[in-house]
C-alpha positions in Angstrom: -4.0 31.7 22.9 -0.6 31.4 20.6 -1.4 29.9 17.6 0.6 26.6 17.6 -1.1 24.3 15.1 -1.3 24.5 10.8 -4.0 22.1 9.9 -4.4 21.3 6.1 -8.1 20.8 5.6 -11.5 22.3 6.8 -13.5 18.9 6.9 -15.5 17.7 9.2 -13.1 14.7 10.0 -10.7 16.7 11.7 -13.4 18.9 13.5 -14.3 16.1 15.0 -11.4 14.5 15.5 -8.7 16.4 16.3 -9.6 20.1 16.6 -12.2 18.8 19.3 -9.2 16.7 21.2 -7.3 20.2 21.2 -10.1 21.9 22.4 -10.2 19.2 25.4 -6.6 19.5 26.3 -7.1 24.0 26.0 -9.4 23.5 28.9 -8.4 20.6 31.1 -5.2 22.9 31.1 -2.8 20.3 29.3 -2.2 22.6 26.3 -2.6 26.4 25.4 -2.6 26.9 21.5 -4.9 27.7 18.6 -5.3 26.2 15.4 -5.2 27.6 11.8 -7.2 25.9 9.4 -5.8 25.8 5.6 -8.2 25.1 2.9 -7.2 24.3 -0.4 -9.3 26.8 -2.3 -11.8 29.6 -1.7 -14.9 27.9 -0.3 -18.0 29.2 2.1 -17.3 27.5 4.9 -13.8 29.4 5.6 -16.1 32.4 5.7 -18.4 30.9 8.0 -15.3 30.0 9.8 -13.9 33.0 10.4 -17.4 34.8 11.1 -17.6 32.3 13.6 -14.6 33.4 15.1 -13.6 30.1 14.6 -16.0 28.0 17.3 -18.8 25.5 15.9 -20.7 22.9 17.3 -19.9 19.2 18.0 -22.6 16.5 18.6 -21.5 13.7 19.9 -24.0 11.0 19.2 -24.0 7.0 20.2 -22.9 3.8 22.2 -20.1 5.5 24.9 -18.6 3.7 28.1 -21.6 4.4 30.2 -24.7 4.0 27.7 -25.6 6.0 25.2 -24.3 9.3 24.7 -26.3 12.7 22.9 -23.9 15.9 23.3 -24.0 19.3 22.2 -20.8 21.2 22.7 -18.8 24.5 21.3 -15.6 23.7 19.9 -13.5 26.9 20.5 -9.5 25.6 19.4 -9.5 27.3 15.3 -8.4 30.5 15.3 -9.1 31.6 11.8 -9.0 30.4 8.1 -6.6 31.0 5.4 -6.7 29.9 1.4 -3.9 28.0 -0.2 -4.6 29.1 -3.1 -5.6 32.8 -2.5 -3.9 33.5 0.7 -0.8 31.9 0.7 1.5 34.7 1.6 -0.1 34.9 5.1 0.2 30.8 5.5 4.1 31.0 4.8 4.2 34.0 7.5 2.8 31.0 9.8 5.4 29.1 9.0 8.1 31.8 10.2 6.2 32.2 13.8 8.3 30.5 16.6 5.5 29.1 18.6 4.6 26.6 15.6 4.9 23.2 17.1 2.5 20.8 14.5 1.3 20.6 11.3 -2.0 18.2 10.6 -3.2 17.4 7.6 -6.4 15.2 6.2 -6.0 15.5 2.6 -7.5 11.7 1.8 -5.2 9.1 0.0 -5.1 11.1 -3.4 -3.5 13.9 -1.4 -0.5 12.4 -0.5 1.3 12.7 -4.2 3.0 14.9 -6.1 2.4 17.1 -9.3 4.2 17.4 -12.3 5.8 21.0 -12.9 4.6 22.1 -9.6 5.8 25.9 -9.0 7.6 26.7 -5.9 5.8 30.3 -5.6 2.3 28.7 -6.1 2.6 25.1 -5.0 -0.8 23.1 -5.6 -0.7 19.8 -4.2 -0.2 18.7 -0.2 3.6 17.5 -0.2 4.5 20.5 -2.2 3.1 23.2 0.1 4.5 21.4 3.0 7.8 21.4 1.8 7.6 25.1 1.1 6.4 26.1 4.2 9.1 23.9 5.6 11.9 26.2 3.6 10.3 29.0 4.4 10.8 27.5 8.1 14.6 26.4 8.1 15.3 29.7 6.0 14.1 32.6 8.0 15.2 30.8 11.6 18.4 30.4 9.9 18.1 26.2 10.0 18.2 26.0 13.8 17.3 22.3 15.1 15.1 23.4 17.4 12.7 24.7 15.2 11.6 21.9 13.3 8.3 20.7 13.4 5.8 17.5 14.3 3.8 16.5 11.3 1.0 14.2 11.8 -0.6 13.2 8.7 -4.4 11.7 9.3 -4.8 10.5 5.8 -5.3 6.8 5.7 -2.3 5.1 3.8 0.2 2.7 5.5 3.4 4.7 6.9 1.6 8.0 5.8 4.1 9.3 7.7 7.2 7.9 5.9 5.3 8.9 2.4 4.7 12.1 3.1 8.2 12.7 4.0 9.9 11.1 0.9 7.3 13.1 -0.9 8.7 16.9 0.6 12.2 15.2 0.2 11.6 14.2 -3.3 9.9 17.8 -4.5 13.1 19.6 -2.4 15.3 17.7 -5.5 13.0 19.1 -7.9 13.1 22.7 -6.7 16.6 22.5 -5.8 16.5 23.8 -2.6 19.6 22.4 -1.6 21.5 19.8 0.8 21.2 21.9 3.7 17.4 22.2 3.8 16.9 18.4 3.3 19.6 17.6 6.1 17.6 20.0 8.8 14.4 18.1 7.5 16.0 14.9 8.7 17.3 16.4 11.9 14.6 18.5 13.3 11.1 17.6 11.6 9.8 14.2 12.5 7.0 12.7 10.6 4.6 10.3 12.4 3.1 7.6 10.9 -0.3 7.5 12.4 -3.9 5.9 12.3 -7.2 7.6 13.0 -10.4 6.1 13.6 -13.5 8.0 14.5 -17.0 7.5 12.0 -17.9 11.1 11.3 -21.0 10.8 9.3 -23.0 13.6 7.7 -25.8 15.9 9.3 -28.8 13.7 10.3 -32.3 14.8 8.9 -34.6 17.8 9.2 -36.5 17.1 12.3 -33.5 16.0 14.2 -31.2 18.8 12.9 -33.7 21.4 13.9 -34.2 19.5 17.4 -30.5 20.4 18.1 -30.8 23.8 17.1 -33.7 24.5 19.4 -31.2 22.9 22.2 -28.6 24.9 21.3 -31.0 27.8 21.1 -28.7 28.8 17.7 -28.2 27.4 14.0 -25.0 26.4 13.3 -23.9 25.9 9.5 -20.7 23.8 10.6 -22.2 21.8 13.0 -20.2 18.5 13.4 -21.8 14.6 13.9 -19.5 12.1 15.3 -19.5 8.7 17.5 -18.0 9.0 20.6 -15.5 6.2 19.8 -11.5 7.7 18.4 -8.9 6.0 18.1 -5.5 8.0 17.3 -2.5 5.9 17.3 0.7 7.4 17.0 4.1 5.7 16.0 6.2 7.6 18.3 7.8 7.4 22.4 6.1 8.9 25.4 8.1 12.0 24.9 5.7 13.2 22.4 3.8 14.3 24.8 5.6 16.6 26.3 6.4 18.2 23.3 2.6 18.3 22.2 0.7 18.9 25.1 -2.9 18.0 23.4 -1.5 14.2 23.5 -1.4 14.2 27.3 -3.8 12.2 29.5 -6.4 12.0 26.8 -9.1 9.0 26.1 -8.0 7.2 22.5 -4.4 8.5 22.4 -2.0 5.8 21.2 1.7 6.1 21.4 3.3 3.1 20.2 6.6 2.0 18.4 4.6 0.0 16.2 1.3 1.1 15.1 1.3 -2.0 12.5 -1.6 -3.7 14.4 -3.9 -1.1 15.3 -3.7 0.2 10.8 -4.1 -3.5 10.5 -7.3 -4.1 11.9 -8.7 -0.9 11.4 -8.2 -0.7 7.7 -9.2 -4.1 6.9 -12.1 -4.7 9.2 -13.6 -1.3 9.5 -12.4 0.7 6.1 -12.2 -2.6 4.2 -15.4 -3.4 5.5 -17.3 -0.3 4.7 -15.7 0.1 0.8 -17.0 -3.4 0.1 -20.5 -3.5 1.5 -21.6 0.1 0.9 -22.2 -1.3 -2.8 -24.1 -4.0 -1.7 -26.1 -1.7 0.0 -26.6 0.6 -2.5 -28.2 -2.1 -4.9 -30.2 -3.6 -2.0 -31.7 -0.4 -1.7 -30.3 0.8 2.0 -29.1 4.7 2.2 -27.4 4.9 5.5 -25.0 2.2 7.2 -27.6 2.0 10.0 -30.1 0.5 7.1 -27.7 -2.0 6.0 -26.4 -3.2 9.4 -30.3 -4.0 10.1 -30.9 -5.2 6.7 -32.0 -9.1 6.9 -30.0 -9.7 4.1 -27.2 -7.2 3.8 -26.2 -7.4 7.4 -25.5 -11.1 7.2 -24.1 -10.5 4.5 -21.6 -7.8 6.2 -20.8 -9.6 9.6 -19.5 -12.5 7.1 -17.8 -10.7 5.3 -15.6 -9.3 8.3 -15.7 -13.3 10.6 -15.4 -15.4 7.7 -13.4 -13.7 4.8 -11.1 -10.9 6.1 -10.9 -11.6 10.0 -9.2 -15.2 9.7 -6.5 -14.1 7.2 -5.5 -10.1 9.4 -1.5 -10.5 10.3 -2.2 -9.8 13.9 -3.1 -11.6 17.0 -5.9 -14.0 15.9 -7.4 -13.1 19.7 -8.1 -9.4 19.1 -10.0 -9.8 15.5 -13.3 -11.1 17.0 -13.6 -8.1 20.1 -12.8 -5.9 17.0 -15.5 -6.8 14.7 -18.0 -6.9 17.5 -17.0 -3.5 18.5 -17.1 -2.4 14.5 -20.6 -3.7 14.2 -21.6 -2.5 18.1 -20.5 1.1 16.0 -22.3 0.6 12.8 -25.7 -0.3 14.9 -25.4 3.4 16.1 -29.0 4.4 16.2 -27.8 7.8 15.9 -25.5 7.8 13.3 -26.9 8.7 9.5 -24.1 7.9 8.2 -25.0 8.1 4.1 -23.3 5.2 1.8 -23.2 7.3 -1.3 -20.9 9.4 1.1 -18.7 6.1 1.9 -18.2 5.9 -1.9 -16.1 8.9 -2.6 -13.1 7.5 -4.7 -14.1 3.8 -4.1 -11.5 2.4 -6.9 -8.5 4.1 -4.6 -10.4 2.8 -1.5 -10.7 -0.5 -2.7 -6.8 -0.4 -3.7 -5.2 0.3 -0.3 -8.1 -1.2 2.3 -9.2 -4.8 0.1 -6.3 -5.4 -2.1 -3.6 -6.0 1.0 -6.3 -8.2 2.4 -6.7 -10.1 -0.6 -2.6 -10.8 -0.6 -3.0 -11.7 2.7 -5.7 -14.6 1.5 -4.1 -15.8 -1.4 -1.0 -16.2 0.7 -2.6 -18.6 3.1 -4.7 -20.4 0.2 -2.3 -19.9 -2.7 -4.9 -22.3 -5.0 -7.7 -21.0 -4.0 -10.9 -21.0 -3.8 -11.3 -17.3 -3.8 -12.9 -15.2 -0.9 -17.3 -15.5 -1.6 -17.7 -12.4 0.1 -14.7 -10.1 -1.2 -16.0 -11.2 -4.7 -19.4 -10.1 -4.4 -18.2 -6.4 -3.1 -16.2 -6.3 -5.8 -19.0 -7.4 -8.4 -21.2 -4.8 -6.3 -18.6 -2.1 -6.3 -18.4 -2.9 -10.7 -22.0 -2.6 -11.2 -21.9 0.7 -8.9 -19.4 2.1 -11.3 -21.5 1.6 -14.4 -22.6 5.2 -15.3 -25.6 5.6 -17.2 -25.4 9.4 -17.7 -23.9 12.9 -16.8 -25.4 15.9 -15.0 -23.4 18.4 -15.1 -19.8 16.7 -15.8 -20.4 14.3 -13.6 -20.9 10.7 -14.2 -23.8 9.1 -12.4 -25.6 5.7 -12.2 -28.7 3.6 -11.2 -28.9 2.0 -8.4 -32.2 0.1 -6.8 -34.5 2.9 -8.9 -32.3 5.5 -8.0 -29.6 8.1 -9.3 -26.5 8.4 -7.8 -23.4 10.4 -8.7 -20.3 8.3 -9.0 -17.1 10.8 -7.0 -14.5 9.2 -8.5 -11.0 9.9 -10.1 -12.1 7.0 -12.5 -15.7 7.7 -12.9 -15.1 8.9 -16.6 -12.9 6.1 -17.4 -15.3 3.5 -16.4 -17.9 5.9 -18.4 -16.2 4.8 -21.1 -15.2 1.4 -20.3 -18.5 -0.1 -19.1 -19.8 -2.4 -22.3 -23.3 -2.2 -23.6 -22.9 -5.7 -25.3 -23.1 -7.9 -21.7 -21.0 -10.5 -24.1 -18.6 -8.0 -23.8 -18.2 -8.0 -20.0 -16.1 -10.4 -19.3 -13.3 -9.1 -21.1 -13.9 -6.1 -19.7 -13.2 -7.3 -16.3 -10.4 -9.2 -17.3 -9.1 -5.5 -18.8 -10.0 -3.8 -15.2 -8.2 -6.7 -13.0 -5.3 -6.8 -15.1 -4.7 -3.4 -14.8 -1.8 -2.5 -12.7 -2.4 1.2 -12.8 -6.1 0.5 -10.5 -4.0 -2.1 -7.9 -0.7 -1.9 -8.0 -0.5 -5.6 -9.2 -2.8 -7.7 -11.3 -5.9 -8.7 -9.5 -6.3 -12.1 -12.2 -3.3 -13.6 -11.0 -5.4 -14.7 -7.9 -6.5 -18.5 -8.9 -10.2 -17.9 -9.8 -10.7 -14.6 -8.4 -11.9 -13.2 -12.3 -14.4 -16.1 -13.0 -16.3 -15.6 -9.3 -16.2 -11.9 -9.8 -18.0 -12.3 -13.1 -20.5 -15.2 -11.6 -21.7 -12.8 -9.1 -21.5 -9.5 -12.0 -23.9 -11.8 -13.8 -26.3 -13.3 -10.8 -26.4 -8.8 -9.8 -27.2 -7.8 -13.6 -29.7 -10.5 -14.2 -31.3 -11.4 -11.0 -30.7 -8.0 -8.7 -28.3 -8.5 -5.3 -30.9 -10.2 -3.2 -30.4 -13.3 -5.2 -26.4 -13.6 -4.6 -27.3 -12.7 -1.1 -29.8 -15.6 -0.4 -26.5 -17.6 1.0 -26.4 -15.1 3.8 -29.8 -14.9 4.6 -30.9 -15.7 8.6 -32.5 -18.8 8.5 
């Protein structure tokens, strides 16, 4: 098949979320392309990629629309592997092939911003590679219309679409590539705004891994774990469709003028959710989602968190919040799904910024004096204790959790390193210093009428007395 598709990122997310919907529509005989993966440096698994020939294995684990579902299947839609950063003559010569419909990209929320003195002939961050395959594009077809291209960014940040487009826009002014190429941008290349949802946790342990490589009668380095649940809504008309023939007649496949609700709801219930109980976890001692959601504590603690604090204050129709959360915690109860917290926690600060932060406006506009959310307060005194390194193994910062050592992945791990106070007199300004600071939220967090002084309660009840003592509220009678 013609390869059709430039994907920006390797990970298992968009294995098992789009390359295996591609795959679907190849053989139901809706579409007929390939996909190139781009990675964004030399790693091992674009090797293993390409002496795979591309194909790996999905298993499709958990609670589907006839019972429980346990599914082994080869995933045959990549075609090969190329590095940004090594290869990147032979991913502009993609750009220049006429069959190129789509480019897809999962590059997480960092991802989606630019880089100061960023070269045109080696571009290193997302928007800037984009942008130069784009010229690349308009230049050698001679800036014909019809040649422009469907980007679908995956990452999860409202109107990623919008972004991502005044982010190629913005590094074209700082190239100077001219009026030309920006005005074909705007009349040929349309950029989606779009919201994924599927949990794709890590591999599950040693006994069940090598259960599913006697099934499969093979081992399988990029085998894939995900629920059978996806969600991809798309903010564009029906005719999308027919110009992207993978979006036709397929199970979870949204096209909407308005995907407002569906990033609503999905962001603050299930994202918002996860970023502020996977703390709690931690320091109660639970490894896996699966553990906290059957925790006697912890999962109280979580299905108030999404009914009492952040449910009632969602801007969408109060009558689809409930079905939502019991179909988020229907998910989470996955008996399948090992789906490790510490994983959850990768760049929790940003997380917390874009999936709590909006809901936290949304609450202090319906109770502009307060009293502040219970439950939002002790995820975030969870998620500050989580961030308190203790030491550094091999540059990077870890902490201790519950008797155990965790590494905190984090683009403010070192800053909080530093931050953290040994004095605990000292605490409360520092998290007077970390709410007020606009560069973490985008606005100051102690403007919220008593948000600070609960925060630090519950810091001090989770310092002094561990998390099952703040969680005693939430506790099944």
């Amino acid at each position: 098949m013609t390869e059709k598709i430039l994907q920006f990122g390797t990970g298992r997310f968009l294995r098992a979320f789009a390359d295996c919907l591609i795959d679907e529509a190849n053989h139901s005989g809706h579409y007929d392309g390939k996909v190139v993966m781009i990675a964004s440096t030399p790693s091992g698994r674009a090797q293993l990629f390409n002496k795979q020939n591309g194909r790996y294995t999905l298993w499709t684990r958990g609670h589907g629309s006839e019972g429980l579902v346990d599914e082994l299947s080869t995933i045959s839609s990549v075609n090969r592997v190329l590095s940004a950063s090594t290869e990147w003559d032979e991913v502009l010569a993609i750009a220049r092939n006429p069959s190129l419909q789509a480019i897809l990209s999962n590059t997480t929320e960092i991802g989606l911003s630019l880089q100061k003195n960023d070269l045109y002939s080696t571009p290193k961050s997302f928007p800037a590679r984009l942008c130069a395959l784009l010229f690349a594009r308009a230049e050698h077809f001679d800036y014909i219309v019809s040649k422009g291209m469907v980007i679908l960014p995956c990452e999860l940040v409202d109107n990623n679409g919008a972004l991502l487009c005044n982010l190629v826009m913005e590094q074209a002014k700082r190239w100077n590539l001219g009026t030309r190429f920006m005005d074909w941008i705007q009349q040929s290349t349309l950029f989606c705004n779009t919201l994924v949802d599927r949990i794709v946790p890590g591999l599950p342990g040693k006994t069940e891994l090598e259960s599913a490589y006697s099934r499969l009668g093979y081992r399988d380095e990029l085998l894939t774990v995900c629920e059978p649940y996806r969600l991809w809504a798309v903010q564009a008309d029906q005719s999308l469709q027919e110009k992207l023939g993978f979006f036709k007649d397929v199970e979870g496949i949204v096209l909407t003028s308005d995907i407002a609700p569906y990033r609503t709801r999905k962001i603050g219930l299930l994202n918002g959710g996860h970023t502020l109980s996977v703390p709690v976890g931690l320091l109660a001692g639970c490894e896996t989602v699966l553990e906290s959601i059957t925790h006697p504590k912890v999962s109280r603690f979580i299905e108030d968190l999404l009914r009492d604090d952040i449910g009632p204050v969602l801007p969408v129709a109060p009558e689809t919040v409930s079905p939502y959360i019991d179909e988020v915690l229907q998910r989470w109860r996955n008996p399948y799904m090992h789906h490790r917290l510490i994983d959850i926690t990768l760049q929790s600060t940003t997380k917390l910024r874009h999936r709590v932060v909006p809901t936290l406006l949304n609450y202090y506009e319906i109770h502009p004096d307060g009293p502040p959310p219970e439950l939002i307060t002790v995820g975030f005194a969870a998620w500050l204790r989580f961030m308190r390194g203790t030491s550094k193994l091999n540059g990077i910062v870890h902490n201790s959790l519950a008797g155990s050592r965790h590494p905190i992945v984090d683009d403010y791990a070192e800053q909080f390193y530093e931050w953290w106070p040994q004095d605990h007199n000292l605490i409360p300004g520092f998290v007077q210093d970390v709410f007020s600071s606009q560069d973490l939220w985008g606005t100051s967090l102690c403007d919220f009428p008593g948000f600070t002084e609960a925060v630090l309660d519950a810091l001090h009840m989770i310092l002094h007395h561990g998390i099952k003592s703040i969680l005693r509220g939430t506790e099944v009678p």
